[in-house]
Structure formats: C-alpha cells, structure tokens
N, C-alpha and C positions, 0 to 999 in steps of 0.2 A: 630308534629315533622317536623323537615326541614330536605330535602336528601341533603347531600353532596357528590360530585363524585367529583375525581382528575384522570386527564389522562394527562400520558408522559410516553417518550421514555428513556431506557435504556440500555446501553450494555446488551446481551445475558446475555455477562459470568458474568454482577450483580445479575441476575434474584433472585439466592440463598438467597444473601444478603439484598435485599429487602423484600422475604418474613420473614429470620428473622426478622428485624426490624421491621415488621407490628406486627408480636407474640407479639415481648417484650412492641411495645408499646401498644399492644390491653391490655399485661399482666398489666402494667403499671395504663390502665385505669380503668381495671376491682376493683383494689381495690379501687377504688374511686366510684364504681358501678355505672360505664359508659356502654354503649354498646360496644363491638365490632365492627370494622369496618370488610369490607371483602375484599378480594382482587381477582383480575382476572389479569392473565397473559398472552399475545399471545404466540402462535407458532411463533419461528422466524422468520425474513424478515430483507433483506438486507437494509443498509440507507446508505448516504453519511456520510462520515467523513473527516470533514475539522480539521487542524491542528489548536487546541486553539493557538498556538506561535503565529501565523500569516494570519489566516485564509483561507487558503491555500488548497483548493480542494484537497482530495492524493488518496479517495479511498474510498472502501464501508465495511461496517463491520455487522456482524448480530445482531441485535436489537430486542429487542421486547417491547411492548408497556403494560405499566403498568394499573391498574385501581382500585383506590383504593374508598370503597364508604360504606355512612352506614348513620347517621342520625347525625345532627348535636344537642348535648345535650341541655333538655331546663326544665326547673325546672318551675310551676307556672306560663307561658308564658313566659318566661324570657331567653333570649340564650345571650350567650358573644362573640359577633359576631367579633372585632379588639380588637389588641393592640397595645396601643399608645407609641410609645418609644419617649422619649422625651430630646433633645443634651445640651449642656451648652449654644447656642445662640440661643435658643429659638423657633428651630423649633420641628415640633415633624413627625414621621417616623409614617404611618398608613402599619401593617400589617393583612388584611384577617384573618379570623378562615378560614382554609383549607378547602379547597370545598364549600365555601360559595354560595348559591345561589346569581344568579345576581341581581335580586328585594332588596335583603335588601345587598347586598355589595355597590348598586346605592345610598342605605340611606346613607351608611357608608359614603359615597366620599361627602354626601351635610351636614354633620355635620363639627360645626369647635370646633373644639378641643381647652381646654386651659388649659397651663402647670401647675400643682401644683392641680385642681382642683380635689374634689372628690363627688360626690352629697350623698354619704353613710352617712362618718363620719362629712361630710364639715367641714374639721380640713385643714384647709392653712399650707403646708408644701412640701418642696423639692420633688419629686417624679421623676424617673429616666424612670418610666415607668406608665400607667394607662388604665386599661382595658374599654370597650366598652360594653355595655350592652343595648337589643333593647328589649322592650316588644310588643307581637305581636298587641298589640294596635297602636305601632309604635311609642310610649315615649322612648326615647332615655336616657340612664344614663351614666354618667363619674366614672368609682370609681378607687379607689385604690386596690391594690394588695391584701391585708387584709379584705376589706370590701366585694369583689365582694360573697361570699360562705354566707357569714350571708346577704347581698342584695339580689341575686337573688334564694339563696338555692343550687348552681352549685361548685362544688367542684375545688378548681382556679386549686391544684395540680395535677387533673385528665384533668383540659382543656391542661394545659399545655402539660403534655403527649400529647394530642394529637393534638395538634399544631406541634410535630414532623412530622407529616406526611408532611407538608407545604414545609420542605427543602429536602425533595427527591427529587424533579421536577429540581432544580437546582444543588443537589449535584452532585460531581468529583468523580465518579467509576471509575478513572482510576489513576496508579502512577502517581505524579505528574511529569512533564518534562519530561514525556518518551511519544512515541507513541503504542496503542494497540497493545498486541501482535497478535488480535484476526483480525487484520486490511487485508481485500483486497484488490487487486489494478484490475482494468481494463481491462481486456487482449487487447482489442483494443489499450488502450492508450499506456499498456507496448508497443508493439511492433512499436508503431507509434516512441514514446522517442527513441525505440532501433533502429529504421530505421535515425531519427534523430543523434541519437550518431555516428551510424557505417559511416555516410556520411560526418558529421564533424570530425572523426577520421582519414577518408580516408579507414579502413578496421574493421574488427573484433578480438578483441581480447580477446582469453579463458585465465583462469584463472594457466593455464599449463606452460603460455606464457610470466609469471613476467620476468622471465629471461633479457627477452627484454626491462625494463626499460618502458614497457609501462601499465599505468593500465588496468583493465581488464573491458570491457564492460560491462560486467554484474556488477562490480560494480559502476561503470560509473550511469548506471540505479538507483540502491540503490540509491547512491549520490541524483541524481533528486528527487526520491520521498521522501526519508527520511532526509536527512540531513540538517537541520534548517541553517547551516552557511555555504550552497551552495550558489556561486557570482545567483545574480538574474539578471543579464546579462546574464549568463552561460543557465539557464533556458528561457529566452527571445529569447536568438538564437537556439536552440533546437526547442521549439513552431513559430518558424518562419518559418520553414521547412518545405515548403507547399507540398514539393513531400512524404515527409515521410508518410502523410495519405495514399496516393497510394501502397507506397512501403509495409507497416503492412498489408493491406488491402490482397496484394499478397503472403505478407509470411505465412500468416495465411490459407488463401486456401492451401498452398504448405503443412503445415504443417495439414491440417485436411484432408487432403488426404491420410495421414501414419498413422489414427488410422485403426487397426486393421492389423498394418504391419505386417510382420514375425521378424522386426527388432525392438528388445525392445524399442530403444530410440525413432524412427520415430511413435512407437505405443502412448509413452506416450506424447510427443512432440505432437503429432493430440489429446491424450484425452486434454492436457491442454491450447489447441488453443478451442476446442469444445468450453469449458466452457466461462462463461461470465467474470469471474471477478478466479486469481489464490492468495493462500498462499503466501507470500514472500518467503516460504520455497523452493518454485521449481523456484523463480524468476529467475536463472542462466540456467535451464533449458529450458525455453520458450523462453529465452532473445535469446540461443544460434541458436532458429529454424532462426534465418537472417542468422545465417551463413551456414547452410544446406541449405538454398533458392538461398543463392548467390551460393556457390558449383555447383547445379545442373543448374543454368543458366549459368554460366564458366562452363560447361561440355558441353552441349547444344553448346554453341559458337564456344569453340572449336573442338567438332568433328565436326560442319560445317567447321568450318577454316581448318580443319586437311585432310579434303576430297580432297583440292589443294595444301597437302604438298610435297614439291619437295626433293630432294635427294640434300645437299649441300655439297660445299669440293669435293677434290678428294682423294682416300684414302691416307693417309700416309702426307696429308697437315693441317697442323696447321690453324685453323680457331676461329674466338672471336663472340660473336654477343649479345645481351639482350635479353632475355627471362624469361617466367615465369616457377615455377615449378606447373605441369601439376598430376604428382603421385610420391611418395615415397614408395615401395614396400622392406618389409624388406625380403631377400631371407635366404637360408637355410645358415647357417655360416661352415665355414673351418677351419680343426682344423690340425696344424701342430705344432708336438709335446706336449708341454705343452700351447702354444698358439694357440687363440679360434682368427679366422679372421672374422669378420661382416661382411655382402654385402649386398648390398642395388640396384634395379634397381629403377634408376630416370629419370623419361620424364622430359623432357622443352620442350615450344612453342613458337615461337618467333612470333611478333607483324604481321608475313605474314601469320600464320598458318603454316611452318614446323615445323615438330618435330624432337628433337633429341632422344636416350635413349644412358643411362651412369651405366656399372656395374658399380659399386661404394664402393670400401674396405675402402675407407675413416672413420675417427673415428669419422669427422663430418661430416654431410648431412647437405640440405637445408630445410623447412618443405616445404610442399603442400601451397602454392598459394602464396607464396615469388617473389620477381621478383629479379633478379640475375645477375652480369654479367659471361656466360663461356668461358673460355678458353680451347679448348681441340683436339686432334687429331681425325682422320676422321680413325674408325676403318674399317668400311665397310657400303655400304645403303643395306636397308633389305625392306620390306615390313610386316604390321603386318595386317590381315585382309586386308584391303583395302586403308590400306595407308602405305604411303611410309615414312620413315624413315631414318634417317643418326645416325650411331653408333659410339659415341665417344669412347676414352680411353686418361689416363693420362690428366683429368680435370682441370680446377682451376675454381672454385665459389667462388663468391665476392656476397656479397649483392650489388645494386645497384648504394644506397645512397654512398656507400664506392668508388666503381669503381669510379663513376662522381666528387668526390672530388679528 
C-alpha cells in the first residue's frame, strides 16, 4: 500500500465543511470497498489575507490547516495513479491521484501520454479523458474509462470519489466577490493609514460630524482596506507618509495607557490598541484613539500657552481676534415660562495662548477644536485657577474659512 497525505490551509470558518465533505466522500468510497481516508485539523492561527481582486495585502484572518491522509488504493499491485484529460488540439492535461507519493508522481511526469490510446481494450477511438495505471513493478498502463476496474481489479467509480479530495487545496470558501467577514486588519497599520488620513485631511472627523459635508475618517479607513474601486493614487499618498509610522506608533502607547481606565471608552480604546490585529467591527473605535491623542496634546499645549495668558480689551470695548475653541461645557438651562433657554460656557485660545470664556444662550455653538473668528464685548477679566482670562458677552462666531472669504 501507498500513503498518501494532502496538507493545506483553509478558513477557520470552513473547517465544518470540509469535514463533511471528507464523510460523504469517505461515504462515497466505502461502497466501492475503498478505505477511508482520515482527517486532522489544527487549532487556529492567524495567516495573511491578500485580496483575490488584486492581490492586495489587507489583513489577517484565522486559518487552520487541513490534513487529509490514508493509503492510496491498489488491487494486485496495480494503483491508478493520473488522469489524463485530453482537449480537441491534442494536448492532454495530467492530473495526480491526491496525495500521490513523489517517487511514482516523478514516473508519472516522464511518461508521455497518447490521445485516443487504450492498452485494456486497444480499440482506437475518441476519448475525452484516460486513466494512468502503474504496476509496482513499474509497467506503466494507458486505459480507458471502462477498462481501468476489469484491468487493474480497482473500482474507477470509487477512485473517482476520491480524487474529490484533490480540489479542496484550491477550492474558494469564500462568497465569491465579497471580502471575509471573518477578516483582521493590523492594529499597527490601522492606525498608521489613520494618522495618514487625519494629516491629509488636515483634522479628524467622527461620524456625528456628516453634517459638515465632510466624510468621516473612520470610513475614510474602511475605504482603504476594503474598497476595491478606491483611486490607488489615493492609497499611494497615504503609504507615502513617512511621519504617519511615528504618529500610530504614539497614539497607540497614548491609547494602551487607558486600559484599565475608569473611563469606559479610554478602557476599551487601550484593550484594542493591546491587541495585534482588531474586527472591522470596532474599526471606528480604534480609528477614533488619533482623535483622543491629538485632544490631549492640544491640551498639553495649551495649558503651557494659557500659563502667559493676558487679560485683553478693556471692559465695555468691542474686540475681534482668531481662535480656536478650547471646551464647550453644556451648563444647567433657564426656563422662563413655557420657554426652556440653553447655555453653554465656551473657551477660545487665540494663536498667543490667551483665553477668552463666553456664556453662551445661542441655539448654535461651535464644537471643541474648530478654529473660529469672534467678535464680542469685553465683559470683565477674571482669573480661573492660575490663569488669567477675558470674559466676553454679546458674541459673533464665524467659522474661519467663512470670516477669510
């Protein structure tokens, strides 16, 4: 008897479906009074998965590695080791018996095969295909479809079953044209493309923030890894961004510094930095730790900046300047009569490090980290802790880009 073993890699989430298949076609072989093959299956493990479309690196997905093995059937010394499929111009296609041992698949490759022949019935006629037959003597036979079971005693309908096993190693577990739902991506590289996007966008943008006409970074990101008919320009200037490895490299520490916060989101933002590789499922989640990173270095900056903030304006004078907004603090509302009044205090910092603060009844606000022009009256300077402050009233906020147009 000859062993044959086959090993290859398959999605995790086939694992199922390949063991059926080995049943039905062990089932298959059995009434042909074949042997069983057997099978062995790993514990998962992560592997690369490149995009069939384009073959395109995106990410890693859990895999495990097949191993299908049992003896290759043999009647009389007789095995049916290829079949020859043979085209209308006269070539012929050599296919392996599955798991073929190397020593006699080396025979197979120095025989030359010829169309129509059969050494069984040697009846000259059309054949579409013709099997391989090696006696362990090493006489080599051509037969036909029909003859191979009465030549070598080997049941063709029973080999056949098990020549299914041959197209596992190449078959497609997966929908066709779609990508794994079962797919990883990087946490490194997420945040490298995210530091990438946020610096070609100029800022970040949550998904709260449509409003603004602008897409949302996180799926900005998606875009990148997943979308087949993203510009590969787009992707080219992205991976160009030599600072971006830096920038991931620090939001990542910023953010595995908050596992174990008190603050839920800082807590799971640090588990999913921990990790090597995340779900696409929390991809919006991890994408958004650049914006937590950046936050807390503009805080950092600014209370150094704010340390030499001066008191501007004298009260009761009308003063304009650019700045950014600093915090939006929604305060308790006012209720006079059947009408409910909002209020809001709002810091700005202007490009020297003072601050302003602005109660604010307005129905719109600015959000946190906009940059603004205001207009507003000099209600009094104050100091908050240790710094010095100027207190507007009767405001005007412009977006920037607006005022300068």
């Amino acid at each position: 008897m000859r062993s044959a073993a086959m090993r290859f890699s398959v999605p995790a989430t086939a694992a199922n479906r390949v063991r059926q298949l080995v049943e039905a076609t062990n089932t298959r072989a059995a009434v042909h009074q074949l042997t069983a093959y057997s099978l062995d299956i790993s514990v998962p493990f992560l592997a690369e998965y490149r995009d069939p479309f384009d073959g395109r690196l995106i990410g890693q997905r859990p895999t495990v590695e097949v191993t299908i093995f049992g003896e290759v059937p043999r009647h009389h010394g007789w095995t049916v080791v290829a079949r020859l499929d043979h085209d209308e111009e006269g070539e012929t296609i050599v296919s392996l018996f599955p798991g073929l041992p190397e020593q006699e698949a080396a025979a197979v490759r120095e025989y030359r095969a010829v169309a129509n022949v059969c050494h069984g019935c040697e009846i000259a006629r059309h054949r579409t295909a013709t099997y391989l037959a090696r006696h362990e003597s090493g006489e080599m036979r051509q037969l036909g479809t029909t003859c191979v079971e009465p030549y070598t005693g080997l049941p063709i309908k029973g080999i056949e079953a098990l020549w299914r096993f041959g197209t596992f190693k190449d078959a497609d577990w997966d929908e066709p044209g779609s990508l794994p739902g079962d797919l990883r991506l990087p946490v490194a590289e997420v945040l490298r493309v995210t530091a990438a996007v946020v610096a070609q966008e100029g800022r970040f943008y949550s998904r709260s923030e449509q409003w603004k006409h602008s897409v949302p970074t996180a799926d900005l990101i998606e875009s990148y890894f997943f979308d087949r008919k993203a510009p590969m320009e787009w992707r080219a200037a992205i991976d160009a961004d030599a600072e971006a490895a830096r920038t991931a490299a620090a939001v990542r520490e910023w953010a595995v510094q908050g596992y174990g916060s008190p603050s839920d989101y800082r807590h799971k933002v640090g588990q999913l930095a921990k990790a090597e590789t995340v779900d696409p499922r929390h991809l919006a989640t991890l994408v958004s730790a650049i914006a937590g990173w950046h936050r807390d270095q503009e805080q950092a900056a600014n209370e150094a900046a704010a340390r030499n903030s001066q008191p501007k304006g004298e009260v009761g004078e009308r003063i304009s300047f650019i700045a950014a907004v600093t915090a939006v603090v929604e305060l308790e509302s006012r209720t006079y009569g059947y009408h409910t009044q909002r209020r809001h205090l709002i810091k700005f910092q202007d490009p020297e490090g003072n601050v302003y603060v602005w109660f604010s009844s307005s129905a719109q606000v600015p959000g946190r980290g906009d940059e603004v022009q205001v207009t507003g009256t000099v209600k009094e300077h104050s100091t908050y802790g240790q710094t010095a402050q100027t207190v507007l009233q009767r405001c005007k906020v412009t977006e920037r880009e607006l005022a300068a147009a």
